[in-house]
Residue frames as a rotation matrix with the C-alpha (Angstrom) as fourth column:
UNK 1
0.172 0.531 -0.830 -0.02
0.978 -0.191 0.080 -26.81
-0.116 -0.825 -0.553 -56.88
UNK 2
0.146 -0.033 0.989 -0.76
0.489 -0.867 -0.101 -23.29
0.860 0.498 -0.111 -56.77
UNK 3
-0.380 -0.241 -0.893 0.50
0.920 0.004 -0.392 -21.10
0.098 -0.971 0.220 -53.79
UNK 4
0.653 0.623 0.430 -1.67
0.270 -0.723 0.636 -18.20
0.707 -0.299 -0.640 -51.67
UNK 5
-0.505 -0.857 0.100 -0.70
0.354 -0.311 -0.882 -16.09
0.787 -0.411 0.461 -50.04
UNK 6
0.556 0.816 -0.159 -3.30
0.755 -0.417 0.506 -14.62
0.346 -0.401 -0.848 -46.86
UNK 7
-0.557 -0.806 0.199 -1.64
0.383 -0.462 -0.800 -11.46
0.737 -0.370 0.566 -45.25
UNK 8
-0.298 0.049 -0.953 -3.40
0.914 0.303 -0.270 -10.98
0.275 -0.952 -0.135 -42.02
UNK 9
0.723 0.285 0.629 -4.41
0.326 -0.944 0.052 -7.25
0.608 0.167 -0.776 -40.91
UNK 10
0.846 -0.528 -0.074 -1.52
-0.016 -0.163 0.986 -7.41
-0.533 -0.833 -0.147 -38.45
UNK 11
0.346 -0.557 -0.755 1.02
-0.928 -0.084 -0.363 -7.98
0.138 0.827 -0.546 -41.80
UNK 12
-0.107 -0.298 0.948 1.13
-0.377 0.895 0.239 -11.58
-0.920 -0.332 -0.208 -40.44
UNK 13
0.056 0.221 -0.974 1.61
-0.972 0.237 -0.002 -13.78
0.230 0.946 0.228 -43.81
UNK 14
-0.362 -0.181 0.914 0.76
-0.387 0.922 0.029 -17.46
-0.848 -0.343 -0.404 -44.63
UNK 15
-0.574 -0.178 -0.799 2.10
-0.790 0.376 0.483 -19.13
0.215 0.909 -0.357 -47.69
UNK 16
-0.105 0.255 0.961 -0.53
-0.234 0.933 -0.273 -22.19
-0.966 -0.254 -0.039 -48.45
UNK 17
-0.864 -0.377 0.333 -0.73
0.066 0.572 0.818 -24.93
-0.499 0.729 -0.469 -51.33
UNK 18
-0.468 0.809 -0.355 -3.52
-0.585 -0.585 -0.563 -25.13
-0.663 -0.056 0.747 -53.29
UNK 19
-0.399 0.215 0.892 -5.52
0.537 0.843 0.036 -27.45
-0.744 0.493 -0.452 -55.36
UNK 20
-0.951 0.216 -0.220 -6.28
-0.306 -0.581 0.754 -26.05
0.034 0.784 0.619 -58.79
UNK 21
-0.451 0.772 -0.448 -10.04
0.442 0.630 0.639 -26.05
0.775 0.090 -0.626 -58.99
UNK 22
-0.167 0.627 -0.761 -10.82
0.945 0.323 0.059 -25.12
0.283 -0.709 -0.646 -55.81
UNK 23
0.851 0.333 0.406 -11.90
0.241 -0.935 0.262 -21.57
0.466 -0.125 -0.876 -54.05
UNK 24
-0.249 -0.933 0.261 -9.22
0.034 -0.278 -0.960 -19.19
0.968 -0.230 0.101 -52.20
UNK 25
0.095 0.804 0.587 -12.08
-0.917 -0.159 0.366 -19.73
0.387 -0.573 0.722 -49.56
UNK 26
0.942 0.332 0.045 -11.90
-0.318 0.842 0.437 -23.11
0.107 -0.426 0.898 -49.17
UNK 27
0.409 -0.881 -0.237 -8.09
0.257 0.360 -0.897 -23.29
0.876 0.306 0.374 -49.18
UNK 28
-0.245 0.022 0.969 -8.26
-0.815 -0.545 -0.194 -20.72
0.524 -0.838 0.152 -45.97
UNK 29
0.556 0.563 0.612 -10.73
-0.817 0.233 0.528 -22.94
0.155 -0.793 0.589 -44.09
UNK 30
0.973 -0.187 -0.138 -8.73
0.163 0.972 -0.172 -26.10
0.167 0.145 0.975 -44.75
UNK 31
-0.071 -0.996 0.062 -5.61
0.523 -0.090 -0.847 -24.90
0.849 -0.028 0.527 -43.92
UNK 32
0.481 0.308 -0.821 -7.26
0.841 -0.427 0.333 -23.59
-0.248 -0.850 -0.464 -40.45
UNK 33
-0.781 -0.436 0.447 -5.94
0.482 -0.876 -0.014 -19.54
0.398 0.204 0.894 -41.75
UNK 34
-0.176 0.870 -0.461 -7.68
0.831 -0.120 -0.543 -17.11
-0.527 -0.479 -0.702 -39.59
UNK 35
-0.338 0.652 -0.679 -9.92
0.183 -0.662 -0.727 -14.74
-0.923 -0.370 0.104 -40.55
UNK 36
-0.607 0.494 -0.623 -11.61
-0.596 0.236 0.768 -16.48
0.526 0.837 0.151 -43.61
UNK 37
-0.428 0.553 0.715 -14.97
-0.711 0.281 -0.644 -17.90
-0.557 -0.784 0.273 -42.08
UNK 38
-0.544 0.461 -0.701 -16.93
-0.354 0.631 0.690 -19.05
0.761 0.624 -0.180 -45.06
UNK 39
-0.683 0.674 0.283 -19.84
-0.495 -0.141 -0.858 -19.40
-0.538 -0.726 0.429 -43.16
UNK 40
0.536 0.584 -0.609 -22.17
-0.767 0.035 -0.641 -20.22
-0.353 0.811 0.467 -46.34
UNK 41
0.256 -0.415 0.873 -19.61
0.183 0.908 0.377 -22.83
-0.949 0.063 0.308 -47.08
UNK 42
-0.792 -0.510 -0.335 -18.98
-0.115 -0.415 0.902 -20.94
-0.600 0.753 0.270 -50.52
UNK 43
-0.358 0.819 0.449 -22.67
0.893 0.441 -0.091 -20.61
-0.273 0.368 -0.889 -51.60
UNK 44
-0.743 0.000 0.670 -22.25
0.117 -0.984 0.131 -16.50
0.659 0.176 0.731 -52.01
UNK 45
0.364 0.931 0.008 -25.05
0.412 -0.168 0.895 -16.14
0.835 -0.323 -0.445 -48.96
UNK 46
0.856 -0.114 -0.504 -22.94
0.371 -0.542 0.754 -14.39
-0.359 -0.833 -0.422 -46.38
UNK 47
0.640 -0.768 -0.029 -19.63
-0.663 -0.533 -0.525 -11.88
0.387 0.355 -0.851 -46.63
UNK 48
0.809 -0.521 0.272 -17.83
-0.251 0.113 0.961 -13.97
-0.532 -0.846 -0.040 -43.67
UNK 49
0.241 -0.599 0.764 -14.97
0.908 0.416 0.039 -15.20
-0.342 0.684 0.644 -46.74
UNK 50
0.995 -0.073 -0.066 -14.36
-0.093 -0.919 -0.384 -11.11
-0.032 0.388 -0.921 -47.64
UNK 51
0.116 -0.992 -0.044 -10.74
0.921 0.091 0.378 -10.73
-0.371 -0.085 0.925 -48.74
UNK 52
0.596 -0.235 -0.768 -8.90
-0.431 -0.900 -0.060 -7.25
-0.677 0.367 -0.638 -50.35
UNK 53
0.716 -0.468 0.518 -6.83
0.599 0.793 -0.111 -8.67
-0.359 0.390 0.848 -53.34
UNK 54
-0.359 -0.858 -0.369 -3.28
0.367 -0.492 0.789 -7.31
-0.858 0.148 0.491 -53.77
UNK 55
0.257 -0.319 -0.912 -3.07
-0.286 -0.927 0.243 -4.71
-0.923 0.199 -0.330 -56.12
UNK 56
-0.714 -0.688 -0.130 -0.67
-0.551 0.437 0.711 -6.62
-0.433 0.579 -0.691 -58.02
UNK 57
-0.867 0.207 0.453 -2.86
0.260 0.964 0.057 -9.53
-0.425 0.168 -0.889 -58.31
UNK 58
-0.072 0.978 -0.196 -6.90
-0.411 -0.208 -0.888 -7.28
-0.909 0.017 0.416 -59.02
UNK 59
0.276 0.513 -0.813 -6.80
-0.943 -0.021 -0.333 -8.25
-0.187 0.858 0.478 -63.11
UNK 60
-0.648 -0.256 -0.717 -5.94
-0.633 0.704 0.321 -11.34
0.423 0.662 -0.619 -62.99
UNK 61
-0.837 0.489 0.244 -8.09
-0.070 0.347 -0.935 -12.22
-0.542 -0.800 -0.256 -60.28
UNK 62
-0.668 0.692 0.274 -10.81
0.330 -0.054 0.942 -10.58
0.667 0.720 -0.192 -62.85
UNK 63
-0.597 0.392 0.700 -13.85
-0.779 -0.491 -0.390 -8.41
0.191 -0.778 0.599 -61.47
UNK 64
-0.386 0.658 0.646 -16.72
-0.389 0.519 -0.761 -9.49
-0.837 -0.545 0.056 -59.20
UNK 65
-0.957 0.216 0.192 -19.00
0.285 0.599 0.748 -12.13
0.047 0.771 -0.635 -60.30
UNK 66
-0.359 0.824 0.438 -22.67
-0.247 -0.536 0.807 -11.23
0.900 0.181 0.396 -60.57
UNK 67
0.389 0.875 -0.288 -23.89
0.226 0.212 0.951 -10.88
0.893 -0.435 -0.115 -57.18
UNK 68
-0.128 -0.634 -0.762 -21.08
0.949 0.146 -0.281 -10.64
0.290 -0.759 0.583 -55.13
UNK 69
-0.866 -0.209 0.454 -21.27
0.160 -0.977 -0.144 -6.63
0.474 -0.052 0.879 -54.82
UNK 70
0.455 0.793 0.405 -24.61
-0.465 -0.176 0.868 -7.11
0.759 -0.583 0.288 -52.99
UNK 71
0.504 -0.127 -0.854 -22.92
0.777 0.499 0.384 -9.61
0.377 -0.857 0.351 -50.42
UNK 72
-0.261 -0.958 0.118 -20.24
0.822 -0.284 -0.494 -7.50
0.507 -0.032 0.862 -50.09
UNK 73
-0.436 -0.051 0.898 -22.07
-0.112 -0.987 -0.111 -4.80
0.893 -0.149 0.425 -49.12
UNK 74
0.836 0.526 -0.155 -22.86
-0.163 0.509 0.845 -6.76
0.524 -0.681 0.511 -45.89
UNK 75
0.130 -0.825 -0.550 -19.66
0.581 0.513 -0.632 -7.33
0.803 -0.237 0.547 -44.81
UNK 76
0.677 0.514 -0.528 -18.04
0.658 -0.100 0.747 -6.12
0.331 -0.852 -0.405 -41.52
UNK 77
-0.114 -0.841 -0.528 -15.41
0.699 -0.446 0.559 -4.79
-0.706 -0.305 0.639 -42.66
UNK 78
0.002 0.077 -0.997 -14.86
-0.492 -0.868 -0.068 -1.38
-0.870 0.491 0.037 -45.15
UNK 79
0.283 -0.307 0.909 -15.50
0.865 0.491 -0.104 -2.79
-0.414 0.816 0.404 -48.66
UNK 80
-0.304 -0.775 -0.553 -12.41
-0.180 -0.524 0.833 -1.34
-0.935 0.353 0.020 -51.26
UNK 81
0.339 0.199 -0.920 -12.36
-0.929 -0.083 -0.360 -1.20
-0.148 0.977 0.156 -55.17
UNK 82
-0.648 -0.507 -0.568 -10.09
-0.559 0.823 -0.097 -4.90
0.517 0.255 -0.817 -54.76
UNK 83
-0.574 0.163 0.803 -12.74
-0.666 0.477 -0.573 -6.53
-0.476 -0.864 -0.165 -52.32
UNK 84
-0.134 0.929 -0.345 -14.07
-0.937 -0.006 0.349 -9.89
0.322 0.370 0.871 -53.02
UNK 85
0.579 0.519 0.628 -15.43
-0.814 0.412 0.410 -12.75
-0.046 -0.749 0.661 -51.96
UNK 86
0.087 -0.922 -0.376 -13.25
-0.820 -0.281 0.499 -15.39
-0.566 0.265 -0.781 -51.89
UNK 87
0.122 0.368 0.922 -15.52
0.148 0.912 -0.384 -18.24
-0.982 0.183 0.056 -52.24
UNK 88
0.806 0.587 -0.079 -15.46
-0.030 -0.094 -0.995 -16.65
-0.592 0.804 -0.058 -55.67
UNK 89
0.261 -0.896 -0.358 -12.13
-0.943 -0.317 0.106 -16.96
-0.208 0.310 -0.928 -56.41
UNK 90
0.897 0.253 0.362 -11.20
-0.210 0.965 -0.154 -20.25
-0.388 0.063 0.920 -57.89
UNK 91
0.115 -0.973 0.201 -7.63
-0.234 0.170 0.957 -21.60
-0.965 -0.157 -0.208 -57.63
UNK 92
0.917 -0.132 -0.376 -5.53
-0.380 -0.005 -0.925 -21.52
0.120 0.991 -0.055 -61.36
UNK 93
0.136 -0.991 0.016 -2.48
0.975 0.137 0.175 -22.33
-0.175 -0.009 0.984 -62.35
UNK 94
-0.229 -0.450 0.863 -2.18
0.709 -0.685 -0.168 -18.15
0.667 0.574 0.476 -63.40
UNK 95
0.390 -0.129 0.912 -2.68
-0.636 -0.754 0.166 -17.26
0.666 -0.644 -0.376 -59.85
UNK 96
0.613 -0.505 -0.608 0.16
0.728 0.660 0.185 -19.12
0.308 -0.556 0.772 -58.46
UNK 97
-0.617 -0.653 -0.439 1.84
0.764 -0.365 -0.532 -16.94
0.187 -0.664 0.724 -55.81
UNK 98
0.145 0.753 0.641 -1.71
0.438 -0.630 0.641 -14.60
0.887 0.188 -0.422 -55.17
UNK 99
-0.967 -0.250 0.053 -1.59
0.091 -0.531 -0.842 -12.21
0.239 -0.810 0.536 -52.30
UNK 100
-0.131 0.979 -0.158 -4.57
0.387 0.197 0.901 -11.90
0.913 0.056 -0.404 -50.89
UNK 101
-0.918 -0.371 0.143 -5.27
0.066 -0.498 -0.865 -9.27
0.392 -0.784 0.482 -47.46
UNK 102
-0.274 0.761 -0.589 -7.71
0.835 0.492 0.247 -10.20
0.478 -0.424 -0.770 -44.72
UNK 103
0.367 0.320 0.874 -10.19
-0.309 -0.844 0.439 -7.59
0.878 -0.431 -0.210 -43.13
UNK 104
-0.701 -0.298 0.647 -10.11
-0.508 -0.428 -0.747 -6.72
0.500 -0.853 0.149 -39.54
UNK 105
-0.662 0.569 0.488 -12.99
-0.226 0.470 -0.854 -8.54
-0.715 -0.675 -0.182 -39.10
UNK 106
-0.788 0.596 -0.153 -15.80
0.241 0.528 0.814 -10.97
0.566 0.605 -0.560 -41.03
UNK 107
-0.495 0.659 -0.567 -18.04
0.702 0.688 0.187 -10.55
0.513 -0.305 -0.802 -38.18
């Protein structure tokens, strides 16, 4: 299992497991973590899944995938040089212990 990390905009953190394979999106919703909607269910059609990825974590994460940078510019919150979706992130073993910082708001 791979562990996330979500840090909240309040600096609240919450360590969850992960299933290699899956999104950092769908690990959020399934682990009830607020402020990851995934609206679109991880079909890239809406921002509501918009994360800021740690610093630490931006090249291994690897850049946007083709399209995201149009959702993105929908979001509701400020999009950053680390912002992406997270549906697009897909759980590794070589991002075990990711950080990962939620907007103020999806909506």
């Amino acid at each position: 299992m791979t562990t996330i990390t979500y840090v909240a905009a309040d600096g609240t953190r919450t360590d969850v497991e992960a299933e290699d394979g899956s999104s950092v999106m769908q690990t959020a919703v399934s682990n009830d973590v607020d402020g990851i909607v995934g609206e679109c269910g991880g079909a890239m059609a809406c921002a509501t899944c918009h994360v800021y990825v740690d610093e630490a974590w931006a090249d291994k994460v690897g850049a946007r995938q083709s399209g995201e940078e149009d959702m993105l510019d929908f979001a509701a919150s400020e999009m950053k040089p680390t912002s992406r979706l997270s549906c697009q992130i897909k759980i590794s073993p070589e991002l075990d212990g990711l950080v990962v910082h939620l907007p103020e708001s999806q909506i």
